[in-house]
C-alpha positions as CSV (number, residue, x, y, z in Angstrom):
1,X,150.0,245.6,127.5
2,X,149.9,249.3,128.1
3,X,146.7,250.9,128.6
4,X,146.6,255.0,129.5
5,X,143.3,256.8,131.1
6,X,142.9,260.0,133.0
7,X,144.4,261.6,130.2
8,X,147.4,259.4,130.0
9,X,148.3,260.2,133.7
10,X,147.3,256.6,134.6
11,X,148.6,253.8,133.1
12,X,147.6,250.3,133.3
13,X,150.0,247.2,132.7
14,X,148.5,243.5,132.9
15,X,151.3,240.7,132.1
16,X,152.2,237.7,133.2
17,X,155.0,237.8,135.8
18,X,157.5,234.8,135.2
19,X,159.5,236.1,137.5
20,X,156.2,234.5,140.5
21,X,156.0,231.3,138.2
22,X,156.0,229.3,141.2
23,X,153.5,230.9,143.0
24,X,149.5,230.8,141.7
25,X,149.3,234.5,141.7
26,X,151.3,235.7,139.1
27,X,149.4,237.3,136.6
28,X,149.8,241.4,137.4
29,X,148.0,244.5,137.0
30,X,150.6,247.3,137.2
31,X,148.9,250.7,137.9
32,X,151.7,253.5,137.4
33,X,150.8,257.6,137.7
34,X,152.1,260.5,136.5
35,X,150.3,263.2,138.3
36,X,150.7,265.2,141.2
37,X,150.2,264.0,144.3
38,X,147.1,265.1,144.9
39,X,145.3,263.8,141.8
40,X,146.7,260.3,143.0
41,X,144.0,257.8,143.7
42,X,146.8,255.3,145.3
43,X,148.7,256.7,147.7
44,X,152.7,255.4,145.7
45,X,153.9,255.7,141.9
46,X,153.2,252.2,141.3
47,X,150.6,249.6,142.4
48,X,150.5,245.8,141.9
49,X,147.8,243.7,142.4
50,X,148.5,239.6,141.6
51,X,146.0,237.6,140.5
52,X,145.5,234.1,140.1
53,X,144.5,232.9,136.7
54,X,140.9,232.0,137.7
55,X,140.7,235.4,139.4
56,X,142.3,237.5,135.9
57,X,139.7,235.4,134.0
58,X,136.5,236.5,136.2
59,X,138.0,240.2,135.9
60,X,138.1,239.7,131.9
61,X,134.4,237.8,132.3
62,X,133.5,240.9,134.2
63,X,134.8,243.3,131.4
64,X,133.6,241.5,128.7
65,X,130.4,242.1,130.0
66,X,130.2,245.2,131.0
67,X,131.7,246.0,127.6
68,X,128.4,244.2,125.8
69,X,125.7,245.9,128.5
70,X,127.2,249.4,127.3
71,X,127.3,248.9,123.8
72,X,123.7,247.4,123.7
73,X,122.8,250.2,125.8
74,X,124.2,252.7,123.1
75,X,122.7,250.4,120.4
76,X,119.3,251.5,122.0
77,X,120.0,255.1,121.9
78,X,120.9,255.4,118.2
């Protein structure tokens, strides 16, 4: 699954990586940019980071609820 911030100069990719089946980390986030150098914030083109499934499902946990805190929070506001 693609996801584009930054104005579509970042791009996110999480998937599962068959390919690392045998090892417990193989769940990726893909970060891939498309801006100059300087507006990098890591330092090559594209950055993975493997998670385990445990670790992927506190990161969605974490999401989820930060996600719920922010819409409450704009809830309160309207």
């Amino acid at each position: 699954m693609n996801i584009w911030l930054l104005d579509e100069s970042l791009c996110v990719n999480v998937f599962y990586d068959g390919t690392d089946r045998a090892y417990a980390d193989n769940i990726c986030i893909s970060f891939m940019e498309s801006c100059p150098r300087e507006e990098k914030i890591f330092k090559a083109d594209e950055t993975n980071i493997y998670l385990t499934p445990e670790q992927a499902n506190l990161l969605a946990l974490a999401l989820n609820g930060a996600v719920a805190r922010s819409l409450a929070a704009r809830a309160e506001q309207e």
